[in-house]
Structures are given as C-alpha cells and as structure tokens.
C-alpha positions as CSV (number, residue, x, y, z in Angstrom):
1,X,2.5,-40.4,8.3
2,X,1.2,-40.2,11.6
3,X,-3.0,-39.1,12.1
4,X,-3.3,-36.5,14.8
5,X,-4.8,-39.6,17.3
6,X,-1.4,-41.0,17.2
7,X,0.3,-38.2,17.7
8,X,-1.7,-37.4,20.9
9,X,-1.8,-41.3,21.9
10,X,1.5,-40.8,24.5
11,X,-0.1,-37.7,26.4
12,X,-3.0,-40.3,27.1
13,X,-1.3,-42.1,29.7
14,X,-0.6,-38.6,32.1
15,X,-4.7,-37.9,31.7
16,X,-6.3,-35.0,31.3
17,X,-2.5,-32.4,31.5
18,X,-1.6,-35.1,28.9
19,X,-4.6,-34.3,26.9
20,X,-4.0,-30.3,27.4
21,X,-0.6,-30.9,25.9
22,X,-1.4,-32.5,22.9
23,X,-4.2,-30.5,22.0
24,X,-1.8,-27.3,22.8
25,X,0.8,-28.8,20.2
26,X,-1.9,-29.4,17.3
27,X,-3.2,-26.2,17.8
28,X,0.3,-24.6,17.5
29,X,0.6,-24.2,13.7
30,X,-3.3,-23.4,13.5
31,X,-2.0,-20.2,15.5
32,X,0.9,-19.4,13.3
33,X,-1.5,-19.4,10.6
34,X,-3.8,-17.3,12.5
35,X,-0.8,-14.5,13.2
36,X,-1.1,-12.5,10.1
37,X,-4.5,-12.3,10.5
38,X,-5.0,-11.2,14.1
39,X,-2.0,-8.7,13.0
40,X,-4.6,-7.2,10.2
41,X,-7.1,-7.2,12.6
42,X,-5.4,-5.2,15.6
43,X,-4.0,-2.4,13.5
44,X,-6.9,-0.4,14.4
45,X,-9.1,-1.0,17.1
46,X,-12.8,-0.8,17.6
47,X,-13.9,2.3,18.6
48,X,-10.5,4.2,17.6
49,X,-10.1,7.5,16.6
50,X,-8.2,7.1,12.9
51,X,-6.7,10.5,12.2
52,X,-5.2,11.2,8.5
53,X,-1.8,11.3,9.5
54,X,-2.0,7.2,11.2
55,X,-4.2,6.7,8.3
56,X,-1.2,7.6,6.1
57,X,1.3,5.9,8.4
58,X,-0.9,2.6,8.0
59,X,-0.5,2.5,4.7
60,X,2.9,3.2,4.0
61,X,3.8,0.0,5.8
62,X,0.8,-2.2,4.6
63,X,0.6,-1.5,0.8
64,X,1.3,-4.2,-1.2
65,X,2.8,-1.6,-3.4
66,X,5.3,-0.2,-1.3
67,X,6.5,-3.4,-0.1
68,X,7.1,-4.1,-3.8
69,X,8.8,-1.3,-4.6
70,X,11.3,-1.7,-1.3
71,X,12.0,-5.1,-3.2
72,X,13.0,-3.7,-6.1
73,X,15.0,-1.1,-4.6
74,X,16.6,-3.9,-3.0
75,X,17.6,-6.0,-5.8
76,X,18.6,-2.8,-8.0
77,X,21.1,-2.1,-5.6
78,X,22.7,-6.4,-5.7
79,X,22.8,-5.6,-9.7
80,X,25.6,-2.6,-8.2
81,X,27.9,-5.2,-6.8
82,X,27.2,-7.5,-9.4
83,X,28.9,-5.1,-11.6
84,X,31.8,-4.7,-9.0
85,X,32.4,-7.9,-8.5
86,X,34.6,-7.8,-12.0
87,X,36.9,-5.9,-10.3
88,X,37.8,-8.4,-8.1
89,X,39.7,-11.9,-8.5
90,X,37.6,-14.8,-10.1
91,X,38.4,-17.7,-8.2
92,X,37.5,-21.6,-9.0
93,X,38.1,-24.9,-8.6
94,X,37.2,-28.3,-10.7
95,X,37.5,-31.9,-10.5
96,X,36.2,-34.3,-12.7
97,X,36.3,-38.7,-13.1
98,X,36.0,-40.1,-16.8
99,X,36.2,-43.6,-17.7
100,X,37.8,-44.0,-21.1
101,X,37.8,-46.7,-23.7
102,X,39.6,-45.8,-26.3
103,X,40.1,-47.9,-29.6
104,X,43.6,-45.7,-30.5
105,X,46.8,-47.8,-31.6
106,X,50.2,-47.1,-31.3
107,X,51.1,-47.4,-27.9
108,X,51.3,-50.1,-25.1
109,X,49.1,-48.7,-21.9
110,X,47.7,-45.5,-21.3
111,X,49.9,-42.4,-21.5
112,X,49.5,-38.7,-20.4
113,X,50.3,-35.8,-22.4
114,X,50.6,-31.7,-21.3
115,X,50.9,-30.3,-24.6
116,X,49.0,-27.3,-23.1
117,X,49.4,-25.7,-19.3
118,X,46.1,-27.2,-17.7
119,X,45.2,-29.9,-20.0
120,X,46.5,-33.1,-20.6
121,X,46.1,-35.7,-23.0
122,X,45.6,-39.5,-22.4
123,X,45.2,-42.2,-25.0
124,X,44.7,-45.8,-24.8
125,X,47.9,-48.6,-26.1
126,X,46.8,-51.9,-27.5
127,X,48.3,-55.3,-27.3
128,X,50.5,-57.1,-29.2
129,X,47.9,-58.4,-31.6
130,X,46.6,-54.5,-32.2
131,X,43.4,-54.8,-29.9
132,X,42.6,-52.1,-27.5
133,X,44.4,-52.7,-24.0
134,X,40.7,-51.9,-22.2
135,X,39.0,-49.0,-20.3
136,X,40.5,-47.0,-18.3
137,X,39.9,-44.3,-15.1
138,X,40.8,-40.8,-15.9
139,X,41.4,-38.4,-12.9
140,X,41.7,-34.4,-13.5
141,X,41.6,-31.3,-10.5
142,X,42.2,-28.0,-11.0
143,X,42.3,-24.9,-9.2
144,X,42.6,-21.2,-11.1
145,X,42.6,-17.2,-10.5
146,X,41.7,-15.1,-12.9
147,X,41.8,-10.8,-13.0
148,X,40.5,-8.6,-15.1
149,X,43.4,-6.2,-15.7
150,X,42.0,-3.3,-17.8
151,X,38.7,-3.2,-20.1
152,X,38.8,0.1,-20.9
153,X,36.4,1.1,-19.0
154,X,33.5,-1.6,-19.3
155,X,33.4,-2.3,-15.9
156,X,33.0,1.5,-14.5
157,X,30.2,1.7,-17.5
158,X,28.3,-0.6,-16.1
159,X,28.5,0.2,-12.8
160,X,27.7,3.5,-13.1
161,X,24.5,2.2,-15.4
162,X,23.6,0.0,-12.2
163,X,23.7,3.0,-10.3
164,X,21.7,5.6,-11.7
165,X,19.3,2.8,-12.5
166,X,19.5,2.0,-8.4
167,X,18.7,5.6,-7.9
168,X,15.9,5.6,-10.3
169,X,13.9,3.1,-8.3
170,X,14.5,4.9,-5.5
171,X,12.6,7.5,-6.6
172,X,9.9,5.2,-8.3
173,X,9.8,4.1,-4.4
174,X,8.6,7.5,-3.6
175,X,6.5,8.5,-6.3
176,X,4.5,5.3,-5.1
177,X,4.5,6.3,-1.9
178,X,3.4,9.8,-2.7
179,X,0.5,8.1,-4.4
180,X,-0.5,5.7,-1.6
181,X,-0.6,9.4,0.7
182,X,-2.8,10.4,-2.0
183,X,-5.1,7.9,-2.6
184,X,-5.2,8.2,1.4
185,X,-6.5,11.6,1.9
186,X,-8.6,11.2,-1.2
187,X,-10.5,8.1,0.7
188,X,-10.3,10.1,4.0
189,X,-11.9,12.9,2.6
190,X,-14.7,11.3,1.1
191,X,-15.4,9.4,3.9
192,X,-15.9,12.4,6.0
193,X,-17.8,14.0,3.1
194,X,-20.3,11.1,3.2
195,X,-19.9,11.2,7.1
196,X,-21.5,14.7,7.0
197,X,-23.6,14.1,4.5
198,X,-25.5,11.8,6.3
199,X,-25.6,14.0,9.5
200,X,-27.4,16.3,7.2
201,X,-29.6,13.9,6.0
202,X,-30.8,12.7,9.5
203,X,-31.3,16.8,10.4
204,X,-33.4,17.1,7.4
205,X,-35.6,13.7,8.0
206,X,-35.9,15.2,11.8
207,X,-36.9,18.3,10.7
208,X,-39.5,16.7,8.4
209,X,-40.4,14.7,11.4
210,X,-41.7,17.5,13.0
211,X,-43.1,19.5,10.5
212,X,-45.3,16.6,10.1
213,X,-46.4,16.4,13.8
214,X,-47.0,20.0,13.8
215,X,-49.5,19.4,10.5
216,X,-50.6,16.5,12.4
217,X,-51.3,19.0,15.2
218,X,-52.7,21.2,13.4
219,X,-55.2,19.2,11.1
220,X,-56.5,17.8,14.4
221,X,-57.4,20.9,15.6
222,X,-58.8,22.3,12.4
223,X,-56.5,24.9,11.5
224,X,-55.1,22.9,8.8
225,X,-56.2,20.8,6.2
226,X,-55.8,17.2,5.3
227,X,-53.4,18.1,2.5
228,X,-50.4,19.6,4.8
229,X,-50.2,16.1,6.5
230,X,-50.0,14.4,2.9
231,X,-47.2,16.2,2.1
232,X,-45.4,16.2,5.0
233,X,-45.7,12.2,5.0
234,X,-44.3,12.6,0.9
235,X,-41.7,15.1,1.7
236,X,-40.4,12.9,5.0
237,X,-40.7,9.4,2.7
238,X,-38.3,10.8,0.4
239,X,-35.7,12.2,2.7
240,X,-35.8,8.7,4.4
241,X,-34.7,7.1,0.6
242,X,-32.2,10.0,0.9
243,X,-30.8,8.9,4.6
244,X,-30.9,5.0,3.0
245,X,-28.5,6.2,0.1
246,X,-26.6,8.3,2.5
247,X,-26.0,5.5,4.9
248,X,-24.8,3.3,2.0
249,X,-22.5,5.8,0.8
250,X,-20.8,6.1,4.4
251,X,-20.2,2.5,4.1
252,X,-18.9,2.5,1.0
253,X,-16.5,5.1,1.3
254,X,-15.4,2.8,4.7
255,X,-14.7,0.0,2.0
256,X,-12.6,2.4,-0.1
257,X,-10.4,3.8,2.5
258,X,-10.0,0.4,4.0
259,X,-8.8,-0.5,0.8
260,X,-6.0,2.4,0.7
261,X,-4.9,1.4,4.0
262,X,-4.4,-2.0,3.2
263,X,-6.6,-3.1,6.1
264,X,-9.9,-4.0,4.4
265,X,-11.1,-5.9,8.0
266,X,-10.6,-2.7,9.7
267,X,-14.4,-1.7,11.4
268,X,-16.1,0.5,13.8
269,X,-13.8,2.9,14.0
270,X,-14.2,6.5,13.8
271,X,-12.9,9.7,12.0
272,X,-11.2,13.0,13.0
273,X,-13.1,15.5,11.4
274,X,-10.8,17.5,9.3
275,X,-12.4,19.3,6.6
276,X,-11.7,22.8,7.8
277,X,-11.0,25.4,5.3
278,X,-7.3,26.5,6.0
279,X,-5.6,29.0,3.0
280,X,-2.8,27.1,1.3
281,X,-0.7,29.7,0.8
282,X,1.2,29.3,-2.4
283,X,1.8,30.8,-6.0
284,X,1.9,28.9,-9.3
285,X,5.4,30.1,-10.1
286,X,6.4,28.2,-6.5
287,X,4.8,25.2,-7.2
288,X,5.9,24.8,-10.4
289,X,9.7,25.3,-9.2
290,X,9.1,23.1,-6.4
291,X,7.4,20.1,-8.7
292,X,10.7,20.6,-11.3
293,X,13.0,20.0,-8.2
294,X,11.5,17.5,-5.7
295,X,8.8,15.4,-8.1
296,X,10.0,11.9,-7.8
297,X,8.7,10.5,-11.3
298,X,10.5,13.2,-12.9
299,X,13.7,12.8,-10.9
300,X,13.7,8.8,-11.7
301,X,13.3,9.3,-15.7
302,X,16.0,12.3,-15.2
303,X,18.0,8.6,-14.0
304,X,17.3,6.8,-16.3
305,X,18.0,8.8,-19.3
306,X,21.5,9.3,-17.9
307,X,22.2,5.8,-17.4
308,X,20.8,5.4,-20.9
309,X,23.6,7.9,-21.8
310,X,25.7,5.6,-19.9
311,X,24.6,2.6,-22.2
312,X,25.6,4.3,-25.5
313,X,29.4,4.8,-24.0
314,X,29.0,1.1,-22.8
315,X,28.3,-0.2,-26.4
316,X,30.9,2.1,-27.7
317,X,33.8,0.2,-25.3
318,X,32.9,-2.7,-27.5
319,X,35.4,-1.8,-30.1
320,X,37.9,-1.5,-27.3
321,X,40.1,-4.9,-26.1
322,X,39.8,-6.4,-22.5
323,X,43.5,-7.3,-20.6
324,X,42.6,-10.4,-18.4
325,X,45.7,-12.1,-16.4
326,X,45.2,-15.9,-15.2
327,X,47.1,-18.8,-13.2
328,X,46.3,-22.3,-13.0
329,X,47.6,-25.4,-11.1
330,X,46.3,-29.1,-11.5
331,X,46.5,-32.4,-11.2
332,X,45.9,-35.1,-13.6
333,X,46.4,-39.0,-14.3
334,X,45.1,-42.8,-14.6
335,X,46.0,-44.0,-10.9
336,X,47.3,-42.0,-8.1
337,X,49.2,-40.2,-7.1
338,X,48.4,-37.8,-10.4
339,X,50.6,-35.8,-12.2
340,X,50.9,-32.1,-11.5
341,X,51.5,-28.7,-13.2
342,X,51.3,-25.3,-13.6
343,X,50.6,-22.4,-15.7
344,X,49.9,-18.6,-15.5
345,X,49.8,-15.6,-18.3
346,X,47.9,-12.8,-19.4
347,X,45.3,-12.8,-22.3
348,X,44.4,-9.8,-24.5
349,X,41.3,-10.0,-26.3
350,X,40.9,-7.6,-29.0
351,X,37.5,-7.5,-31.0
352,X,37.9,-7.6,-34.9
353,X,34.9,-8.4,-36.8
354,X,31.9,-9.4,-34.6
355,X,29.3,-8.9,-38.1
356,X,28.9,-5.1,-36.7
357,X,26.7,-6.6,-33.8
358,X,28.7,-3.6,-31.8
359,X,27.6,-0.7,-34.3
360,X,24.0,-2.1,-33.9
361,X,24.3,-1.9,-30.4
362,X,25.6,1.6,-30.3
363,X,22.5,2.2,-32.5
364,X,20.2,1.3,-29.9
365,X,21.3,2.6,-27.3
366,X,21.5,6.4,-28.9
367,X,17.9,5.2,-29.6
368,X,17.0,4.7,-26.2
369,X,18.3,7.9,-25.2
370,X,16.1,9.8,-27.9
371,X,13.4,8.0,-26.3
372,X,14.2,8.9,-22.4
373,X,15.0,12.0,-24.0
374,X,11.1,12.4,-25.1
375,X,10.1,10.7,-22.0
376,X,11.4,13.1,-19.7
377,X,9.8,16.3,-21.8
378,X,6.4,14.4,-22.1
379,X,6.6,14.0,-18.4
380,X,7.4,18.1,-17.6
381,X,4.6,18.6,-19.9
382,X,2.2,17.0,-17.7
383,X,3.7,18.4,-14.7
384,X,2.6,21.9,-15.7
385,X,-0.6,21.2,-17.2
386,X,-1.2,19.0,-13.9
387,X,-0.1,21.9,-11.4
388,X,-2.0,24.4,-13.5
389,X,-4.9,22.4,-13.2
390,X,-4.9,21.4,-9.5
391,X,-4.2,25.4,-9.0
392,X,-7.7,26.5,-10.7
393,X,-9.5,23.4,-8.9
394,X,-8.2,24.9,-5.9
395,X,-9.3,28.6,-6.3
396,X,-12.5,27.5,-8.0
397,X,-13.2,25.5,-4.2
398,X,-12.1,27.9,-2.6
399,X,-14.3,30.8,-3.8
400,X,-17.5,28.3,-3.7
401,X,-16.5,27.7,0.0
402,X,-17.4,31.5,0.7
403,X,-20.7,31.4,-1.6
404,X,-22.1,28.1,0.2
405,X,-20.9,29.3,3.9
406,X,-23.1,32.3,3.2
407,X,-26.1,29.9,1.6
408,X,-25.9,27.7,4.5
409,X,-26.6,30.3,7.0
410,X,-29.2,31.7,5.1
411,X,-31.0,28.6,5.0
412,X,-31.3,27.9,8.1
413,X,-32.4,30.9,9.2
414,X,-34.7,30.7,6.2
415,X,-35.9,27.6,7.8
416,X,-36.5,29.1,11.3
417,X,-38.7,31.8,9.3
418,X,-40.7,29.3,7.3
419,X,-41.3,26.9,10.8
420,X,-41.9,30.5,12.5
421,X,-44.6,31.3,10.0
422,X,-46.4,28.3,9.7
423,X,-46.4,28.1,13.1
424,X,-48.6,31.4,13.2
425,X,-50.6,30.4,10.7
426,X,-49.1,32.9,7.9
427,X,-47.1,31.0,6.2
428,X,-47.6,27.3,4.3
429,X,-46.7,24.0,4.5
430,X,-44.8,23.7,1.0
431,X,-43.0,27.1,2.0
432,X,-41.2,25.0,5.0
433,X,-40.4,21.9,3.2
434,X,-38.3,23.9,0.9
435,X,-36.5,25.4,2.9
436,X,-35.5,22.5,4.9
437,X,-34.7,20.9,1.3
438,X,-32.8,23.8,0.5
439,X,-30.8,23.7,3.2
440,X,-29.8,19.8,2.9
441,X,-28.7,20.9,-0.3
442,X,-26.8,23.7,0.7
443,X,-25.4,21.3,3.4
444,X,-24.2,19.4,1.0
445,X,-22.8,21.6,-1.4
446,X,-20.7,23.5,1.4
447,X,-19.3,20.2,2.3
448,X,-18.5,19.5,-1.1
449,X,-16.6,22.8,-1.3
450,X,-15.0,21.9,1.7
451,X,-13.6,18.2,0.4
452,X,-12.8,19.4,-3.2
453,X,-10.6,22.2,-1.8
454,X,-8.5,19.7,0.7
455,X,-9.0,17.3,-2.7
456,X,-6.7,19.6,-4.4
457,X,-4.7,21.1,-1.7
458,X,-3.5,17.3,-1.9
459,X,-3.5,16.6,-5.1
460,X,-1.1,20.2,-5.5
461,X,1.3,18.7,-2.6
462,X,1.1,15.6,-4.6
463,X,2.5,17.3,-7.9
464,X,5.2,19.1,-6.2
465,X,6.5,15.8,-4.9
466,X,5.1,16.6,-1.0
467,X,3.5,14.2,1.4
C-alpha cells in the first residue's frame, strides 16, 4: 500500500500546481466525510428565525425514527410481491460435474440409465477378473418450469395477509410521525416558556436594580435607613440566582428541541414567539369521532387484526391440496456429446396426516385474533380516557389564562403604586419588593397558562390523529 508521500511524489516534478493537486486529491475523501456534517450544520442558520411549522418540517425529514419507519414500509410492501410471485412460473436451471468410482459388478464400462424423466443412472463395469474398471466423469444439466395451478386459495391468503400487514405500517409511519410533531411543539413550547421566563426574570432583577439605587439614594440623604439598602441588596442577590437558573433553563430547553429536530448542533438561532391564546374550537363528542376515524395507531391494529383473520383462513387451506404442473429437459452422460430427454406432468399434493401440525396452527391463529381482538378494545379505551383527559387540561388552561391575565395587570400596576409610594416617602421598602416578586410570579404563571393550553391544544390534535 502506497503512504500519502508516494502518492503525491509525481505532482512533485510540476512544483508548487503539482503540490496543489495532490494535496486537493488527499483532501477529497476528508470532504466526503465532512458532507453529512456541514449538511447538519446548515439546516438552520445562525441568527434564523425557526418558526414551529420548519421546526416540524425539520424533523419529519431528520428523525431517525421516521426514516426507520419509511424502511419498514418499504420492505412490508417487497413481502406483497413475494407472495405474488407464486403466481407466476418458477423457472431454473442446474448443472453439475461428479467424478465416480464405483466398486459395482456386472457390467463392462460405465452405462447410463433413465428409469425416471430427469434422472439418470450410471454404474461402473469391471474387468474380466471382477475388479472395478476405474473412475469415471459424470456430466448432468438440466433446465425446468414449474406453475402452481390451483392451491385453493393459499396464495390470495397470503397476499392479502401481506397487504393489510403493508397498510398497517403505513399507519405505524404516521402515528410516528404524529409523535415527532408532538414532541416538536412540546420542545417548542417550552422553549418559549423558558424564553419568557427569563425576560421576566431580567425585568424583575432591573427592577430590583433600581429600587436599590433609589434606597441607596435615599439612605444618603437621610430619609431612609441603613436597613432598606440591606434588603434591596438580599432581595436583588436572589433574583440574580433566579436569572442564573432561568438562563440555564433556556439552554436546556435549546438542547431538548434540538434533540426533536434531529439537529442537536443547531445554535444561535431564534424563536417565533407563538404562545398566543387562540380558542380551539371543538366539542368532546367531535373529537372523540374524529380520533375513532383518523387515529393512526388505531387504524394500524384495526390491520392487523384483519390480516390476523386472514391467518386463521390461511391455516385452515392447510387441509386443502396444492395442483402444481412442471416440465423438464436435460442432458446427461460420461463424455460428450450427453444424452438428452424430456419430461413434463402435473403433481397433486394432497395433505393426509401431518401429526395435526395444521389443527395446531389453526389454533393459533384464532388465538392471535382473540388477542388483536383485545388489542384493538384496549387501545379505544385509552383513546377516550386520553381525549377526555387532554379536554379538561385544556379548559382547566384555559380558564387560568383569564385569572393570571387579570393578576398580571394588577401587579404591575401594584408595582407602580408601591415604587410611587416609597418614592414619597409613604410607603416601605418591603411593600415594593413584593410586588415586584409578585409580579415575576404572576409572570410566570400566566406564561405557564399560556404553554399548558397550546400543550394540550397539541396533545388533543395529537389524539385525533391531526398534525
């Protein structure tokens, strides 16, 4: 094997283009390499506005999930004309070499037999004194078709079975991507929730700020006392822990929906700011309907309990005889040119005693049903608890929307009165630090509110089968 000096030694001799061009033909498969990653790292840029709906888009193409599921999709549907390809001619060809010694008596040389179409027979003469006449070369080709005629319907069993299971994975496909679109908005969500979170936590520590210059002020000229400033400084250490944990929170949510977009090197890139209360209009009764129809999981077992029906008429067929017709021509011999010949027929094969292995398989397959059967009402069991669920989240976020829309506004103006007051020298310190506490916290719930209502607006879409 050549080192990478060698390779480069004949782009020596045209100087330094020579050198370009062998450093430009190592540094060709370190690029190729490099593809996928550069790839990753373009899908968003810096400084990009990432809305939900490219978030979603992202994703769809990225997760390893999805991909996977597309595969088996894919090889569900070659099982379909796996099955097919019964109905269609079976086609093959053989040859073979032997080299025979056989220690037989009775004849002088080798001779060939056909007692059967497509086989021959050769054995070995001796000599004179009863000793074998030697090895010998044996030559044999063939070439054959064979059709099924009629099985009685194995062949459509199974590909029907092929089918429905085809169309089952289809529908596993989108029940995993509906879950990808989900995990999406979840991580979108929060990260906007911490997003605002921290906004409010950088109005509070500014606010703090400068209620402790204005003590500060204040103490210097004598109006207040030493103790104002001390708590100021307490009150404004604390919020700062409260921006540190606020700040990490941002980034962590960053990590998490990187991770549902399958781009975990995406950075520095920003967020449309969706969380805006918007009435989804829709009753319980609708949903319900709607997740019976259109929910993928439910639709894919509904698939595969039929082709599991499909599997009990299957193991039934075994009673049933298979029709097959077939034709053969060959060649055969010790030394060329070979022998040739001939045959065709038609073969029924009618099953008599297989030790019951048929019964037992018609017993597990009416098994299997009962079990899809169950399956299937487990699974609209949990739709309806799930909907029901999501339905009361829902309401319950939406009714504490309206509470902490109200709360917010009253805290700040409760905020503006306390700063007002103390300004004047009516009010107190402590009375202004709580309200600019209470109003992070109000802050925060109303956000909350905000992302636990679009949380289960999603999570409703989710169980009705909706992107």
């Amino acid at each position: 094997m050549k080192c990478r000096s060698e390779e480069a030694a004949p782009f020596r001799a045209h100087g330094v283009k020579g050198i370009m061009l062998a450093k430009l033909k190592l540094g060709i498969p370190l690029l190729f390499l490099l593809l996928p990653v550069l790839a990753s790292a373009q899908v968003i840029a810096p400084g990009e506005v990432l809305t939900l709906s490219a978030a979603v888009d992202i994703a769809l193409k990225a997760q390893p999930s999805v991909m996977a599921g597309s595969y088996t999709v894919k090889a569900n549907e070659a099982t379909i004309g796996q099955a097919r390809s019964v109905y269609y001619p079976q086609m093959s060809a053989t040859a073979a070499y032997s080299r025979v010694n056989s220690a037989t008596s009775g004849t002088r040389g080798p001779t060939i037999g056909t007692a059967t179409p497509g086989a021959s027979t050769v054995s070995s003469g001796t000599n004179a004194a009863g000793g074998s006449v030697g090895p010998y070369d044996l030559y044999t080709g063939s070439a054959g078709v064979s059709q099924m005629i009629y099985d009685f319907g194995r062949t459509s069993s199974q590909v029907r079975i092929n089918t429905l299971t085809t169309q089952s994975s289809r529908y596993d496909l989108a029940s995993t991507q509906n879950t990808v679109v989900l995990n999406v908005k979840q991580a979108y969500y929060a990260a906007l929730q911490a997003e605002r979170n921290l906004n409010a936590s950088r109005q509070a520590v500014k606010q703090l700020q400068e209620h402790l210059d204005q003590a500060g002020s204040m103490f210097a000229i004598g109006t207040k006392t030493r103790f104002d400033v001390t708590q100021a400084e307490v009150n404004l250490s604390n919020a700062k822990l409260t921006l540190i944990q606020a700040e990490n929170q941002v980034r962590l949510t960053r990590v998490n929906l990187n991770n549902a977009i399958a781009v975990p090197d995406a950075r520095d890139y920003r967020l449309e700011d969706v969380l805006l209360y918007e009435k989804f209009d829709l009753s319980l009764d609708e949903a319900l309907k709607t997740a019976y129809e259109r929910r993928p999981d439910l639709q894919s077992i509904i698939r595969k309990k039929r082709a599991v029906g499909q599997s009990v008429t299957l193991a039934r067929e075994g009673y049933l005889p298979q029709l097959n017709a077939n034709a053969t021509y060959y060649y055969t011999g010790t030394a060329f040119p070979l022998q040739n010949g001939w045959s065709y027929g038609l073969n029924l094969s009618i099953p008599i005693f297989s030790g019951f292995l048929t019964r037992y398989q018609v017993q597990q397959a009416q098994a299997n049903l009962g079990v899809a059967d169950a399956n299937e009402r487990a699974l609209r069991l949990t739709i309806f608890s799930q909907v029901q669920q999501d339905f009361l989240n829902l309401r319950a976020s939406a009714e504490s929307i309206a509470a902490s829309s109200v709360a917010v506004r009253q805290a700040r103006d409760n905020v503006e009165l306390a700063t007002g007051r103390y300004q004047n020298g009516v009010g107190i310190a402590l009375d202004v630090i709580d309200a600019i506490v209470i109003q992070l916290n109000t802050e925060v719930a109303y956000t909350q509110a905000l992302a636990s209502y679009k949380n289960a607006q999603a999570a409703i879409e989710n169980d009705m089968g909706m992107r």
